[in-house]
C-alpha positions as CSV (number, residue, x, y, z in Angstrom):
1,X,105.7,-157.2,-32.1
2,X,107.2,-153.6,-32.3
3,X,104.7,-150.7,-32.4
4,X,105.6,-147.5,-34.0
5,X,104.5,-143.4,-34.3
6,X,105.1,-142.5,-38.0
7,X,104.1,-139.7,-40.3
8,X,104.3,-140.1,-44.2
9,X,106.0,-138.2,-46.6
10,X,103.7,-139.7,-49.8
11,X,100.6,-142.1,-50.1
12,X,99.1,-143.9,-52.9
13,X,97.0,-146.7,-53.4
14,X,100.1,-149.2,-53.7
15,X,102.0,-147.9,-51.2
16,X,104.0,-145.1,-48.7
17,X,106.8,-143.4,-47.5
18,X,106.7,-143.4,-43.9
19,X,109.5,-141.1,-41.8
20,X,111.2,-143.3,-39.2
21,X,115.0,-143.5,-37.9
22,X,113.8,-147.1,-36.9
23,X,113.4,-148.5,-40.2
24,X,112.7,-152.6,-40.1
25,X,114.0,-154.5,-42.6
26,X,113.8,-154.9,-46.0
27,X,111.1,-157.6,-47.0
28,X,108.9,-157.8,-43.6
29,X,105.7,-157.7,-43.2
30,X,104.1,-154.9,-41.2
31,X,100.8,-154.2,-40.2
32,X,99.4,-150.2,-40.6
33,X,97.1,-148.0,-38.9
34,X,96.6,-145.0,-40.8
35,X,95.1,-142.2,-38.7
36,X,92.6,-139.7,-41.3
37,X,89.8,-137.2,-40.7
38,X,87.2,-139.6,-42.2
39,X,88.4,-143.1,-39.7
40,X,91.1,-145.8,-39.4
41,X,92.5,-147.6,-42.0
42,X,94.1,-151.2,-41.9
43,X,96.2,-152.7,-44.2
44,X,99.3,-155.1,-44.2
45,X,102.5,-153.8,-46.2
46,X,105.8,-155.0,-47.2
47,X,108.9,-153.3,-46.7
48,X,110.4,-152.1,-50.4
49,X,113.1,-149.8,-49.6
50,X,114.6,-148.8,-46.1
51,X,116.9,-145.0,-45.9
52,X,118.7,-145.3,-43.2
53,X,117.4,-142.6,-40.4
54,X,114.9,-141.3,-43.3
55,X,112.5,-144.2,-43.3
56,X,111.0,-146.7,-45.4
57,X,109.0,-147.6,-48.5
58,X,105.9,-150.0,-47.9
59,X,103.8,-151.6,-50.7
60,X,100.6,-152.3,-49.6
61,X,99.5,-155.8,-49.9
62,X,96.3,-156.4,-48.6
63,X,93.5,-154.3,-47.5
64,X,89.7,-154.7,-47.0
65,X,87.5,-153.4,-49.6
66,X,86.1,-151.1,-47.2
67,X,89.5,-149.6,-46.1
68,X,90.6,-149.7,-49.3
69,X,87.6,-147.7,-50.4
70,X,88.0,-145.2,-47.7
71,X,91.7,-144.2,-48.7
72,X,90.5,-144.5,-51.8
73,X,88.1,-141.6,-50.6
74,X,91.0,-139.6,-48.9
75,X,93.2,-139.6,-51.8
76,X,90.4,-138.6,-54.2
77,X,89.8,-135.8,-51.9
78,X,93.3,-134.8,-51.2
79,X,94.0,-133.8,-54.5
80,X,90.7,-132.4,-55.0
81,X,92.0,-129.6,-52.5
């Protein structure tokens, strides 16, 4: 397993764009951590679309109700700001 340091560019609920020049490829599975003020969130993802040295588009595919409902949470308040 290959552990990573990424920051986003854009987050939803389906999905992000995370910045890497170490991109995996298209169709794995990866496992996310997702550092915010309020906690931790897990999820897994699959890889959508890969930019070479730009990074990588994950759709979210499965997520426990709680961490769901906590980015849920960060998003509403995101763009309450």
């Amino acid at each position: 397993m290959t552990r990573d340091v990424s920051y986003m560019d854009s987050l939803a609920l389906g999905g992000l764009f995370i910045r890497t020049k170490r991109p995996v490829p298209l169709r794995s599975s990866v496992q996310l951590l997702l550092d915010t003020p309020a906690g931790q969130i897990r999820s897994r993802a699959i890889v959508r679309r890969v930019h070479a040295n730009t990074g990588m588009a994950l759709q979210i595919i499965a997520m426990d109700p709680g961490d769901r409902a906590l980015l849920h949470r960060e998003l509403r308040d995101l763009f309450a700001s």
